[in-house]
C-alpha positions as CSV (number, residue, x, y, z in Angstrom):
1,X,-5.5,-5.6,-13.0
2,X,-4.2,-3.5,-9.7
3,X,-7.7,-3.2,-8.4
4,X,-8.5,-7.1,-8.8
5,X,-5.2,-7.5,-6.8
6,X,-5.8,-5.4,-4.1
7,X,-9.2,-7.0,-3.9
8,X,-7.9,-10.8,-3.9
9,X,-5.0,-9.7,-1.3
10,X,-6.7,-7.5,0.9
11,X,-11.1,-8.5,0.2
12,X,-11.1,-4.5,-0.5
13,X,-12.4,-2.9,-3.5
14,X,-10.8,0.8,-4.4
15,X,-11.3,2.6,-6.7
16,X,-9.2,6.0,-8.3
17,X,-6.4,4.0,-8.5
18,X,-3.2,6.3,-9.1
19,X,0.9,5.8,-9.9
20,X,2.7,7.9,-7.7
21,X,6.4,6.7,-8.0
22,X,9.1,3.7,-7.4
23,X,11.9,2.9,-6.3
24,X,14.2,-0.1,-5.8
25,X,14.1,-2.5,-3.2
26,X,16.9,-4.1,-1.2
27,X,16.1,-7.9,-2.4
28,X,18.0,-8.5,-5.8
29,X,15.6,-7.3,-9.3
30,X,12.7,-6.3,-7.3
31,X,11.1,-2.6,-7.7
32,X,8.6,-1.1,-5.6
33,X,6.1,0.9,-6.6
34,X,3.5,2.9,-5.1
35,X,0.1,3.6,-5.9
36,X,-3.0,5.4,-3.3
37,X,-6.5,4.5,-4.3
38,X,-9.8,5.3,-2.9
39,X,-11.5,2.5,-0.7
40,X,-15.2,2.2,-1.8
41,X,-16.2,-0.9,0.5
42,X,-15.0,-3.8,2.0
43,X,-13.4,-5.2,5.1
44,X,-9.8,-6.4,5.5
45,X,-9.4,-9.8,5.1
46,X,-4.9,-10.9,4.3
47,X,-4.1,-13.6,2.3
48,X,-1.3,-15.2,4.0
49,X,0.2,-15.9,1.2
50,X,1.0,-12.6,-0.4
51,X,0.7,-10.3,2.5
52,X,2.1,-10.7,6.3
53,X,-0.5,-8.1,7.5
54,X,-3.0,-4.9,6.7
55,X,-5.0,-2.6,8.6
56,X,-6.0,0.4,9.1
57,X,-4.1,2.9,11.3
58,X,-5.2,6.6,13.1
59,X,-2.7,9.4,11.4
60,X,-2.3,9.8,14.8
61,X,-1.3,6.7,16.1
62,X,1.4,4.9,13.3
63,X,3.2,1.9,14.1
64,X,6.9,2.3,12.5
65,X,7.0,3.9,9.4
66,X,9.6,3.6,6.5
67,X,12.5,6.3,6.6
68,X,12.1,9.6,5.3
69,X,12.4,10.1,1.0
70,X,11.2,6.4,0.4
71,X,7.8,6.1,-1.8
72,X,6.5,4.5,1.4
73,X,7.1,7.6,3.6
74,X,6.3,9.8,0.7
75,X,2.6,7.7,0.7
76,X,2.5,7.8,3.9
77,X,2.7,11.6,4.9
78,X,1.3,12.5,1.8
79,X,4.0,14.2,0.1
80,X,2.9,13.9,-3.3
């Protein structure tokens, strides 16, 4: 199921797909949760209608992260 979504959002296909926590999100009943997974092939390619954007970013060289303590930062900087 989670790898057929990632590859019908995003055209990648992962594998060594993983839970790694969740947390609640500020819109009313929603929960996000947060997995990492290993990219086996692929190229980006959105679709508009579930994502607003994806790529791939340099450690180096993030755009704005989430704050410190969410599941996003925690995926993020790899504090797992």
């Amino acid at each position: 199921m989670r790898r057929r979504e990632v590859r019908e959002e995003t055209g990648l296909e992962v594998d060594d797909i993983r839970y790694r926590g969740s947390q609640h999100w500020p819109f009313p009943n929603q929960l996000m949760l947060a997995f990492t997974a290993r990219w086996v092939s692929g190229e980006i390619r959105v679709q508009e209608e579930e994502l607003l954007e994806a790529g791939w970013h340099d450690p180096g060289a993030l755009p704005r992260t989430p704050g410190r303590g969410s599941v996003a930062w925690r995926l993020i900087h790899g504090e797992w």
